[in-house]
ROVO-571671 format. One record per atom (N, C-alpha, C): x, y negated, z negated; atom name; residue number from 1. Coordinates in pm, 1 decimal. Atoms other than C-alpha are relative to their C-alpha. Last residue first. Example, Ala and Ser with C-alpha at 12.3 -4.5 7.8 and 13.67 -1.06 7.14 Angstrom:
BEGIN
(pt (-82.0,119.0,6.0),"N",2)
(pt (1367.0,106.0,-714.0),"CA",2)
(pt (-77.0,-109.0,-73.0),"C",2)
(pt (89.0,119.0,0.0),"N",1)
(pt (1230.0,450.0,-780.0),"CA",1)
(pt (90.0,-120.0,0.0),"C",1)
This chain:
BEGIN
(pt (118.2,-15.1,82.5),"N",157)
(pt (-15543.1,-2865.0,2517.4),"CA",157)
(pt (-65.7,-10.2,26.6),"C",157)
(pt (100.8,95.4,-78.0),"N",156)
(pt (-15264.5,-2706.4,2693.0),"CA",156)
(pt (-102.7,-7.4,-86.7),"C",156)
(pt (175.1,-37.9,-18.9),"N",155)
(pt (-14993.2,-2591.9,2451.2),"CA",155)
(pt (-50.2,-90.0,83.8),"C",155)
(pt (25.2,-46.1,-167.4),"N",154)
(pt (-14640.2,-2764.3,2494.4),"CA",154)
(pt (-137.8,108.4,10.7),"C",154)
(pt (8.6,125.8,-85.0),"N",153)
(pt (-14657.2,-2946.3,2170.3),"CA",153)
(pt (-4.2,21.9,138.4),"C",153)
(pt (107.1,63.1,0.4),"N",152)
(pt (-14715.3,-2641.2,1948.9),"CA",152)
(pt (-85.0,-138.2,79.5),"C",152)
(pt (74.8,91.6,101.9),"N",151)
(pt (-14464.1,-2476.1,2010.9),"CA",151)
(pt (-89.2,-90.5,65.9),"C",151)
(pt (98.2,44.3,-58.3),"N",150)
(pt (-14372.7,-2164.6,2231.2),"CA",150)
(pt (-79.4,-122.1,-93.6),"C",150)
(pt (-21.1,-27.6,-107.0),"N",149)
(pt (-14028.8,-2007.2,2106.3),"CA",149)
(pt (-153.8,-49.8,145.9),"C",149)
(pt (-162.4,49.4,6.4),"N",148)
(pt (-14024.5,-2128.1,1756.5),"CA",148)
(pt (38.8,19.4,166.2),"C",148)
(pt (-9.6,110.8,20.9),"N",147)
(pt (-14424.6,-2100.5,1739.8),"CA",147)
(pt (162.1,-11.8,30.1),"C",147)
(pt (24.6,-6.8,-94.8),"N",146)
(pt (-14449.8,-1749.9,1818.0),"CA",146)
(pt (46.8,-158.5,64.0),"C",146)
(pt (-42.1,-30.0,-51.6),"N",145)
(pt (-14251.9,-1676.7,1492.7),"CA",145)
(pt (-8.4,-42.3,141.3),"C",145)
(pt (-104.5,98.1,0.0),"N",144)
(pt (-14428.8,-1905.1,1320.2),"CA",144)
(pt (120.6,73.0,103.1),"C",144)
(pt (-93.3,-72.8,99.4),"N",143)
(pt (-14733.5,-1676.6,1419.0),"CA",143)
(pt (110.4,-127.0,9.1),"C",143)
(pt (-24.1,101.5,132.9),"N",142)
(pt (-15018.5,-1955.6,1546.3),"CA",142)
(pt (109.7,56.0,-71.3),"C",142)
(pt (-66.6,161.7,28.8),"N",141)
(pt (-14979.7,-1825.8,1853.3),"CA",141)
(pt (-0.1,-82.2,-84.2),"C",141)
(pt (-119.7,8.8,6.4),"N",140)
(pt (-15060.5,-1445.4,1767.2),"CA",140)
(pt (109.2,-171.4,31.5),"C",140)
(pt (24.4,71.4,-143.5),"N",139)
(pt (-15403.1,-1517.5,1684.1),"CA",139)
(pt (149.6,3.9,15.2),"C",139)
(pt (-24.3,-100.9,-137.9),"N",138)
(pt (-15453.8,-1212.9,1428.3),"CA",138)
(pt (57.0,-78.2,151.8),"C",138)
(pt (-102.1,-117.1,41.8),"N",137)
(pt (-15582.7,-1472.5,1152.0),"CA",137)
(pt (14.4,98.1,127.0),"C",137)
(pt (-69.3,-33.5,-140.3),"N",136)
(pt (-15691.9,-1784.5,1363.9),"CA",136)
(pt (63.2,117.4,-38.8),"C",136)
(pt (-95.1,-159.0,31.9),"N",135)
(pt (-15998.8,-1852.2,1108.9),"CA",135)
(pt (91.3,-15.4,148.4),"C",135)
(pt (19.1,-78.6,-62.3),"N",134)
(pt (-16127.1,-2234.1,1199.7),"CA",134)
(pt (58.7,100.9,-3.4),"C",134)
(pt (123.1,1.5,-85.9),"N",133)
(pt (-16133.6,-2500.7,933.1),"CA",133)
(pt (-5.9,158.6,72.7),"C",133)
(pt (-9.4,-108.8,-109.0),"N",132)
(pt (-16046.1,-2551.2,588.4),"CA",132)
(pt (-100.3,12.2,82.9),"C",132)
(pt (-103.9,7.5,-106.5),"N",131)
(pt (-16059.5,-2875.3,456.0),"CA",131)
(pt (2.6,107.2,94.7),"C",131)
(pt (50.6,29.5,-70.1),"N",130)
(pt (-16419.9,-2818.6,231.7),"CA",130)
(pt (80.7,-47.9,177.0),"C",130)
(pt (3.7,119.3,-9.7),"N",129)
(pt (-16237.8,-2554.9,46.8),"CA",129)
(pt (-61.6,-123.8,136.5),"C",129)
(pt (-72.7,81.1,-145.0),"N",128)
(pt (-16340.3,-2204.8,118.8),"CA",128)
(pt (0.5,-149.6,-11.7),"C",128)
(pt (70.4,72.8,-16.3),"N",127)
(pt (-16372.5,-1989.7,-226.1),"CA",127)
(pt (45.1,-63.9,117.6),"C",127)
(pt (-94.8,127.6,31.0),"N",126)
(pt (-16226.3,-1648.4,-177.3),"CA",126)
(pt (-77.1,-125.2,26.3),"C",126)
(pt (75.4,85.5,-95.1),"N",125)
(pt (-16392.2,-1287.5,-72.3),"CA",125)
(pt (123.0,-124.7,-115.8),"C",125)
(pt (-19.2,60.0,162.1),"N",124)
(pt (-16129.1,-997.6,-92.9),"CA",124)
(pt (-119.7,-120.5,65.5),"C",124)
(pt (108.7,67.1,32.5),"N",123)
(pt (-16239.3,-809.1,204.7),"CA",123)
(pt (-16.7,-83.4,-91.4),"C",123)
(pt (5.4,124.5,-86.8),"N",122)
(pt (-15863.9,-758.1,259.2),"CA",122)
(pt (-116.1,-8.2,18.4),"C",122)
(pt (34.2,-119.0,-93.2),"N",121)
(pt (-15722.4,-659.2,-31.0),"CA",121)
(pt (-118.1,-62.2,103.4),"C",121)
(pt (10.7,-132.8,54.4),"N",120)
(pt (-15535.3,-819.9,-304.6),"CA",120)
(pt (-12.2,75.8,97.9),"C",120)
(pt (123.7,-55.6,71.8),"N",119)
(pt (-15556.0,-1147.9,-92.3),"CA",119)
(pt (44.0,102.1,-37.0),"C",119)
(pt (-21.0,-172.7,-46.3),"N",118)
(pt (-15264.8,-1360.6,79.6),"CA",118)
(pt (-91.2,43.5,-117.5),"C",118)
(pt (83.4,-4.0,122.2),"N",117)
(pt (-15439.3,-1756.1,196.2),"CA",117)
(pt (46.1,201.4,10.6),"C",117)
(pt (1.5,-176.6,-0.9),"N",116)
(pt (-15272.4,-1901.0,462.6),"CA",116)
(pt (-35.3,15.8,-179.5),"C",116)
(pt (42.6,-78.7,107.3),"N",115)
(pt (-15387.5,-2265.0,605.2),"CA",115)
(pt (50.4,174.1,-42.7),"C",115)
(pt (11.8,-135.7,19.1),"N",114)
(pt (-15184.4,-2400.4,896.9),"CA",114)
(pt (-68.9,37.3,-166.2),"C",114)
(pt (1.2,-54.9,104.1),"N",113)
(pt (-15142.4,-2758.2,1011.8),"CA",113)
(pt (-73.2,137.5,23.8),"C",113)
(pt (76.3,-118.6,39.5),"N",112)
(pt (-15033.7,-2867.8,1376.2),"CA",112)
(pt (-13.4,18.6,-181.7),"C",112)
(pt (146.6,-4.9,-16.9),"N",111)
(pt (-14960.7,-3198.6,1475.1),"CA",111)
(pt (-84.2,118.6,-90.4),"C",111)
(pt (53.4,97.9,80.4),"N",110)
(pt (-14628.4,-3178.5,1477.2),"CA",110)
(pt (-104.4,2.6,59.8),"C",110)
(pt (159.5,-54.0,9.1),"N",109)
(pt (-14506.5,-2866.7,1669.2),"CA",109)
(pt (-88.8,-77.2,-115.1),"C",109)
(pt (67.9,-29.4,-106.9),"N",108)
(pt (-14222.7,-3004.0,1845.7),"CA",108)
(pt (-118.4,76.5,-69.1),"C",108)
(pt (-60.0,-34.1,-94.0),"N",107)
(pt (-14072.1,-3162.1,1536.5),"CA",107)
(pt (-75.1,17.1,116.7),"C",107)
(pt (-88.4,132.0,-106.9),"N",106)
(pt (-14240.6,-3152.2,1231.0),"CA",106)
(pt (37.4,54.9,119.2),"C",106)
(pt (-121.6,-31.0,-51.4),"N",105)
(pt (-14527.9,-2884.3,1071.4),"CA",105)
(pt (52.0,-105.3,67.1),"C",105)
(pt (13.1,122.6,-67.7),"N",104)
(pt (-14771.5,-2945.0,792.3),"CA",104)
(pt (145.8,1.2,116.3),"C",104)
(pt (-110.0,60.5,-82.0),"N",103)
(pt (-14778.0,-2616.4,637.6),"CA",103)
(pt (-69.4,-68.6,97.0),"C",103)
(pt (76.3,43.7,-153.6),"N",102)
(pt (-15089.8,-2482.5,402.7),"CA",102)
(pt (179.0,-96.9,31.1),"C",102)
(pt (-117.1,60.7,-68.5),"N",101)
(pt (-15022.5,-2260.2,131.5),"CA",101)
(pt (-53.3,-72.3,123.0),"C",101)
(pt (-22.8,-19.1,-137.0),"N",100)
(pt (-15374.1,-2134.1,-27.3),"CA",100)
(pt (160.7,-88.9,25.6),"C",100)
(pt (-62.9,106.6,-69.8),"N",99)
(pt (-15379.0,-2039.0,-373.8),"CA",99)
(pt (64.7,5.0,108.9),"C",99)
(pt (-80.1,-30.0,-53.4),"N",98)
(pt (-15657.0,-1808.8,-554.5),"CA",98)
(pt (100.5,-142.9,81.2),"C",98)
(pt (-153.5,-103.3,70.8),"N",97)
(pt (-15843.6,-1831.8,-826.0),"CA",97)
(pt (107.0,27.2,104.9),"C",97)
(pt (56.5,-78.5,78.1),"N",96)
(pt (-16069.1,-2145.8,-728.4),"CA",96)
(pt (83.4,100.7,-44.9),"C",96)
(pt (124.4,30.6,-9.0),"N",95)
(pt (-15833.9,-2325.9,-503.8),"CA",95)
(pt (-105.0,104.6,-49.8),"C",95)
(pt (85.8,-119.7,101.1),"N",94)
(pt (-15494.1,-2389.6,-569.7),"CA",94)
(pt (-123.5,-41.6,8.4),"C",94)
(pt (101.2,89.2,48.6),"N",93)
(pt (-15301.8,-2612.9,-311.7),"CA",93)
(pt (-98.6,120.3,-53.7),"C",93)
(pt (41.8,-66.3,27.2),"N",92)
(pt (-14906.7,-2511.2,-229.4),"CA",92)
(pt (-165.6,-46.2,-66.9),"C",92)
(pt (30.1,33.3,103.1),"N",91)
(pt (-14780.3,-2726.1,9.9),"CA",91)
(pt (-76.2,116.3,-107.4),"C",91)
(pt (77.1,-151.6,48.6),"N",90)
(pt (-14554.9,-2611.5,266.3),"CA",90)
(pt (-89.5,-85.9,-127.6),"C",90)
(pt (-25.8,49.5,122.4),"N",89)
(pt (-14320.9,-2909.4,453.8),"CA",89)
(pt (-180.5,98.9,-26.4),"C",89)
(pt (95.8,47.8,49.9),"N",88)
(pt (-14188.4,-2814.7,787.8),"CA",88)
(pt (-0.3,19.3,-152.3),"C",88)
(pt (-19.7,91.5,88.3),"N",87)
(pt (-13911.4,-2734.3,1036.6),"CA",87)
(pt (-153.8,-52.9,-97.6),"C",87)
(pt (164.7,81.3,125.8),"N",86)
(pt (-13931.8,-2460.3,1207.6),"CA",86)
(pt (53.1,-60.7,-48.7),"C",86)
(pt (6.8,13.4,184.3),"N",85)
(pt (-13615.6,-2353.0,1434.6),"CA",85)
(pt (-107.2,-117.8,-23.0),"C",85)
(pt (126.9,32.2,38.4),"N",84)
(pt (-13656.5,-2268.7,1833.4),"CA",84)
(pt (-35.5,-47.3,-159.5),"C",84)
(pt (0.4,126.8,-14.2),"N",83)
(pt (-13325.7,-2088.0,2004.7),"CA",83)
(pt (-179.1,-58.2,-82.8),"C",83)
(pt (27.0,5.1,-176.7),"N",82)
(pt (-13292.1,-1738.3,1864.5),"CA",82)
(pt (-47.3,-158.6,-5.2),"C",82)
(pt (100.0,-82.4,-54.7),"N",81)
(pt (-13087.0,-1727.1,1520.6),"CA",81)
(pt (-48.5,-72.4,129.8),"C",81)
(pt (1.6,-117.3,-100.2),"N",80)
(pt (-12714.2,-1782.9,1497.4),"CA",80)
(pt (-146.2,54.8,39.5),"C",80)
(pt (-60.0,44.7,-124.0),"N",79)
(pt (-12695.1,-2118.0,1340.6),"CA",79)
(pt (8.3,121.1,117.7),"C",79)
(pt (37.0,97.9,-89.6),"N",78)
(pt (-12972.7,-2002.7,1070.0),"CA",78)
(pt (91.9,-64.9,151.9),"C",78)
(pt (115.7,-122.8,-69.5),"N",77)
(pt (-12775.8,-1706.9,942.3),"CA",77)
(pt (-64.7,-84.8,124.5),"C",77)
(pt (-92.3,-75.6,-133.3),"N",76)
(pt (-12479.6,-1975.4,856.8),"CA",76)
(pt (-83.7,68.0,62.6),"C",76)
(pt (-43.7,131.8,-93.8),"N",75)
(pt (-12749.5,-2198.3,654.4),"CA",75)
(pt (42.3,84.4,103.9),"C",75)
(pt (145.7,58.1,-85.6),"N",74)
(pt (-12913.2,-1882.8,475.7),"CA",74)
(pt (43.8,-105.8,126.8),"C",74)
(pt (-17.2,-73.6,-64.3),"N",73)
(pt (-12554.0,-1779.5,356.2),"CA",73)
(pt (-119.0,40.7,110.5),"C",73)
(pt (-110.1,-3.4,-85.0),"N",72)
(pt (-12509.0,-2092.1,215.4),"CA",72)
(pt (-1.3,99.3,114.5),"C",72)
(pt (0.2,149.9,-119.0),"N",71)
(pt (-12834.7,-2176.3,80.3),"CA",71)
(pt (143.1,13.5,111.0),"C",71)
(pt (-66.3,77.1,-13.8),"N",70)
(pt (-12762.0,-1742.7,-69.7),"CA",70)
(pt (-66.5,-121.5,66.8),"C",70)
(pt (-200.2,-30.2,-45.3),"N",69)
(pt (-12958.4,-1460.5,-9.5),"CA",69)
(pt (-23.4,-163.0,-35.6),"C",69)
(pt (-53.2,148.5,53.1),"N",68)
(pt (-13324.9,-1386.5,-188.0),"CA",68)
(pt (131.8,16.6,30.7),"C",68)
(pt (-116.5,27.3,119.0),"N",67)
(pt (-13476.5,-1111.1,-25.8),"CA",67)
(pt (41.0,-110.3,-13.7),"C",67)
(pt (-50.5,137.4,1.8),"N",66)
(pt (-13842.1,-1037.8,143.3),"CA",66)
(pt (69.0,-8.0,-109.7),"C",66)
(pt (-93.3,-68.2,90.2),"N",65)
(pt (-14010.1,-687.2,284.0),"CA",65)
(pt (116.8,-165.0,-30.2),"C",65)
(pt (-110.9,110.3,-37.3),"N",64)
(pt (-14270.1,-679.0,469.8),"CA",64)
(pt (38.5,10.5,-114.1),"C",64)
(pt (-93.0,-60.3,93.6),"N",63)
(pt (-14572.2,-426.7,601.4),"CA",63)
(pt (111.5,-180.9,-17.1),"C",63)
(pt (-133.9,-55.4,-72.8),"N",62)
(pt (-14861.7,-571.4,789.4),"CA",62)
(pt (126.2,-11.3,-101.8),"C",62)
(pt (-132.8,-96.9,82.0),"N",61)
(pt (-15175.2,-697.4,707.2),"CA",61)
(pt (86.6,0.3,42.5),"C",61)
(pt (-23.4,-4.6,105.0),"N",60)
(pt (-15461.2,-914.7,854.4),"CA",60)
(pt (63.4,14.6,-94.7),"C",60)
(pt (-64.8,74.2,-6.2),"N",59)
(pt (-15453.9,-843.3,1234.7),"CA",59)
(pt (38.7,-86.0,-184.3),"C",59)
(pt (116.1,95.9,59.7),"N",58)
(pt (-15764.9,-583.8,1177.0),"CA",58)
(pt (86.4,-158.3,22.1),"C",58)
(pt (112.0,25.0,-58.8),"N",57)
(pt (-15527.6,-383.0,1318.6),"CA",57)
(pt (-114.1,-89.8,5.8),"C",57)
(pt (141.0,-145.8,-31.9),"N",56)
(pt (-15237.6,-358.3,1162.5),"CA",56)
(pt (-90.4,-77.4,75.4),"C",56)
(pt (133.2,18.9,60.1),"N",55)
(pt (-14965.8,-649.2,1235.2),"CA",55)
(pt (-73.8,88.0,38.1),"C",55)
(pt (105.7,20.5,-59.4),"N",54)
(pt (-14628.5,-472.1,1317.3),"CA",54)
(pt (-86.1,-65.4,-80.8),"C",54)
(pt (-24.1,-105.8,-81.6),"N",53)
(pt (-14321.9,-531.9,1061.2),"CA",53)
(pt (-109.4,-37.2,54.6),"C",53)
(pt (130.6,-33.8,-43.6),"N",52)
(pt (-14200.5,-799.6,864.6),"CA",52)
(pt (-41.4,107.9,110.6),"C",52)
(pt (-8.3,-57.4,-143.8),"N",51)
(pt (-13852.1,-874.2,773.3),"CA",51)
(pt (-160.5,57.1,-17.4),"C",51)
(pt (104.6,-78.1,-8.1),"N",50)
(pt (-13779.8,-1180.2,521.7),"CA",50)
(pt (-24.8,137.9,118.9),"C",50)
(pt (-13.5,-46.9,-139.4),"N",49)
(pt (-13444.4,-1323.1,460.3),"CA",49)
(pt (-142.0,60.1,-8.2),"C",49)
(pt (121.5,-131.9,-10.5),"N",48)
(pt (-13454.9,-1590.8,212.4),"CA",48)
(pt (20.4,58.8,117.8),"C",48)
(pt (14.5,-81.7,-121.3),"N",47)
(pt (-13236.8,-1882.0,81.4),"CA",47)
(pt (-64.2,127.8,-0.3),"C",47)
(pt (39.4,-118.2,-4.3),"N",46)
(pt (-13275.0,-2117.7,-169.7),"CA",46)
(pt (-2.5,77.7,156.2),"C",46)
(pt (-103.0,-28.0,-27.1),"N",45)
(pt (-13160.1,-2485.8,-246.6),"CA",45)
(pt (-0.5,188.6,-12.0),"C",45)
(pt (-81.7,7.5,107.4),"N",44)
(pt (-13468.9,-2615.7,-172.3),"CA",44)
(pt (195.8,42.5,52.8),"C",44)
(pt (143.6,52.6,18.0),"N",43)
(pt (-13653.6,-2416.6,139.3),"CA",43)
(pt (120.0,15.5,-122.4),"C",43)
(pt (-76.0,108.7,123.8),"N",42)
(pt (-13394.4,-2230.8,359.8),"CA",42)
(pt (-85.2,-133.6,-74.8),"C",42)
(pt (72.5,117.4,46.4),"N",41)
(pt (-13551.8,-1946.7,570.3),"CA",41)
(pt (63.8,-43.4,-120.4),"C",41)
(pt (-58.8,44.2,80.1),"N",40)
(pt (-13458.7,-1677.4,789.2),"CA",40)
(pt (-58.2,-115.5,-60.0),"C",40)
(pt (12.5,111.7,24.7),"N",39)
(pt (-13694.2,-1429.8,948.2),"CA",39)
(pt (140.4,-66.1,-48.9),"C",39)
(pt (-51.4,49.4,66.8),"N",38)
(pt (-13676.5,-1101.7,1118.9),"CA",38)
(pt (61.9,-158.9,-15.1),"C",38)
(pt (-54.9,79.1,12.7),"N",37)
(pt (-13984.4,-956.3,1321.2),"CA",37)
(pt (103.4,-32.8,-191.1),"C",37)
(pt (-56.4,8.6,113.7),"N",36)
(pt (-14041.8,-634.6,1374.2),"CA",36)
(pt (42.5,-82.0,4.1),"C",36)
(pt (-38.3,-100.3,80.5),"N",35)
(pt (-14283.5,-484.7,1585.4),"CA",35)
(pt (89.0,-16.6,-87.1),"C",35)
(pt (106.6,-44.2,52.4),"N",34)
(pt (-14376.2,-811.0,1736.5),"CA",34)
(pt (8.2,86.5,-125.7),"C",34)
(pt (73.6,-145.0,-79.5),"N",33)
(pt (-14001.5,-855.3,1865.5),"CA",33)
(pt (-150.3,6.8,-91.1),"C",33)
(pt (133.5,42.3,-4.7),"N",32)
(pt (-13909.8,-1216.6,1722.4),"CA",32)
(pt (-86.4,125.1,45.8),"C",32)
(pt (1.2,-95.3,-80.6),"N",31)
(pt (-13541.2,-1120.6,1565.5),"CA",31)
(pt (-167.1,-20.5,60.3),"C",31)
(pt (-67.0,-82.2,-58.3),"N",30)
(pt (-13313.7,-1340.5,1420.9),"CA",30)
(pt (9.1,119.9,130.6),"C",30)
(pt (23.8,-153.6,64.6),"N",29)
(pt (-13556.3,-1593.0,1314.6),"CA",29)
(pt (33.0,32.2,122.1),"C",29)
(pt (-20.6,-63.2,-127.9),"N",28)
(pt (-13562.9,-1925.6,1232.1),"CA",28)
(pt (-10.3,157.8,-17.3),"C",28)
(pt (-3.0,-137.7,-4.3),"N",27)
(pt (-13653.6,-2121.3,934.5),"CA",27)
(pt (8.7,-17.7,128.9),"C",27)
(pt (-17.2,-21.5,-116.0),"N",26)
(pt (-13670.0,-2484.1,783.7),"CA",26)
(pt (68.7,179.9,-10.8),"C",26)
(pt (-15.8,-99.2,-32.3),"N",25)
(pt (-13871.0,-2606.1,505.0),"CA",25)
(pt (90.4,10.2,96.8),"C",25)
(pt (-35.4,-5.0,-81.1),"N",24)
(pt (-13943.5,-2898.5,254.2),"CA",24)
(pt (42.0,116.5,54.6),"C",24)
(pt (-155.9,-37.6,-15.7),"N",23)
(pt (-14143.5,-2799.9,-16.6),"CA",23)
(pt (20.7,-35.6,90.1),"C",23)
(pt (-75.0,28.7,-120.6),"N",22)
(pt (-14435.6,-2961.1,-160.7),"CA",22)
(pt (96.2,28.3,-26.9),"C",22)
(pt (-106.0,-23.4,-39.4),"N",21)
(pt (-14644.5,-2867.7,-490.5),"CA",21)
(pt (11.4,-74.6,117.3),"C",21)
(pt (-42.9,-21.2,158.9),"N",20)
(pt (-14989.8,-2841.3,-692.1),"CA",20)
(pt (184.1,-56.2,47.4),"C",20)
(pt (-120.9,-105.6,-25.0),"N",19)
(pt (-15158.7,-2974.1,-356.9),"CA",19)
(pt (50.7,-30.3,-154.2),"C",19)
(pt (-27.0,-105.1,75.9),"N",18)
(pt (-15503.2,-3127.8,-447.3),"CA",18)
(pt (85.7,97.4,-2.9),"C",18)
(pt (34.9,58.9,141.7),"N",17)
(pt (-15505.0,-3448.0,-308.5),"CA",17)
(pt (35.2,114.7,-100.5),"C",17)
(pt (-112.5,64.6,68.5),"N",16)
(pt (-15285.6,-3294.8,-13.9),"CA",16)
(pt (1.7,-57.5,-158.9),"C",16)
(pt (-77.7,-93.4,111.0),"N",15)
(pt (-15579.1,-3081.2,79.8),"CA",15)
(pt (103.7,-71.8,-65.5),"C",15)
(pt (69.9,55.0,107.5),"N",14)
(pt (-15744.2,-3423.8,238.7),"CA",14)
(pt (54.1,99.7,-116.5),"C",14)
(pt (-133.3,26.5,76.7),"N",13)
(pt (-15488.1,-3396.8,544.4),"CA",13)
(pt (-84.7,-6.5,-204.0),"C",13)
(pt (-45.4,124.0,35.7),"N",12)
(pt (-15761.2,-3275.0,760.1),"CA",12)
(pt (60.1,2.7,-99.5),"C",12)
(pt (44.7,112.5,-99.9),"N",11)
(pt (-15914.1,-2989.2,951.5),"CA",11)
(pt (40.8,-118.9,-51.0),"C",11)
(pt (57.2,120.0,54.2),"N",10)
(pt (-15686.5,-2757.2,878.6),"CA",10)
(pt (-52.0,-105.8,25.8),"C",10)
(pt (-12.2,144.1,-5.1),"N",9)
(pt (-15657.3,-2437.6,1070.6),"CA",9)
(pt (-65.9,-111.8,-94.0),"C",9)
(pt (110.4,83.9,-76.8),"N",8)
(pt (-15699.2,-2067.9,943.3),"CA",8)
(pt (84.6,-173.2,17.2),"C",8)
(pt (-64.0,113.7,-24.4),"N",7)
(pt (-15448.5,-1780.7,824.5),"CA",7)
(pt (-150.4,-78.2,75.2),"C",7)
(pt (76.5,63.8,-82.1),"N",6)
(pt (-15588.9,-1481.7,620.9),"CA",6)
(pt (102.8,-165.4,38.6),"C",6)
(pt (13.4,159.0,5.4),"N",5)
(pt (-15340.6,-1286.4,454.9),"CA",5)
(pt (-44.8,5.4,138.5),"C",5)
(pt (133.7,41.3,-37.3),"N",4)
(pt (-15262.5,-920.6,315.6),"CA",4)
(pt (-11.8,-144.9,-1.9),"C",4)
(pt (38.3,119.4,13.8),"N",3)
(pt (-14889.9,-814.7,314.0),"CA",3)
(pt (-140.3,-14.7,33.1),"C",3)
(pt (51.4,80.9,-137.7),"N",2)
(pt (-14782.8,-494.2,269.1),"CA",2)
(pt (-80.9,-108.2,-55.5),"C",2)
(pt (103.8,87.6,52.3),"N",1)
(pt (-14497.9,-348.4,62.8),"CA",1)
(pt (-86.7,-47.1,116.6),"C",1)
């Protein structure tokens, strides 16, 4: 399967009016190599393994592949992945036909919010709420992945 999604920054907390949802989150991940990262993630009482492969070109896409395991067997996964675990809260906020996720992240990378928005195909066009700010799709430091091992609080600004 491949994934199509635009990621951009939020410029302010104002999406919240119109979030349909909130989840609490936390994830790590097993494996951070570019070429194939593997996720874990416990959100509710749900667990998930995701594995993702290179980002194509355009930074936009990239193959992936995501199962439903166990809170239990999510938890144990989590104590063994590489030092750096996400913690954050996902909202889901519907905007014209499509619905953007945006994470509000704790911990060492508080501060940061994230817009992602996944499209049919990747000129798809999409309305742009007046929150969203600056495209970072392709920016590899915004990957959550990149984030668990370089967060957001030790950036120079």
């Amino acid at each position: 399967m491949v994934e199509i999604e635009r990621k951009f920054k939020v410029a302010d907390t104002s999406f919240k009016k119109g979030a349909r949802s909130s989840t609490k989150m936390v994830q790590g991940f097993l494996n951070t190599d570019p070429e194939r990262t593997v996720r874990v993630r416990l959100h509710n009482d749900k667990g998930l393994i995701t594995i993702k492969g290179r980002t194509f070109a355009k930074g936009t896409s990239r193959r992936e592949w995501e199962f439903q395991i166990s809170a239990d067997q999510a938890k144990e996964l989590l104590e063994i992945c590489e030092p750096g675990l996400i913690k954050k809260t996902r909202y889901k906020v519907p905007v014209g036909n499509h619905i953007f996720e945006v994470d509000e992240f704790e911990g060492e990378n508080r501060g940061l919010l994230i817009a992602e928005i996944e499209l049919r195909e990747e000129l798809e066009t999409f309305e742009v709420p007046s929150w969203l700010g600056e495209e970072v799709t392709g920016q590899k430091e915004y990957y959550n992945s990149q984030l668990s091992s370089n967060p957001y609080s030790q950036w120079k600004k």
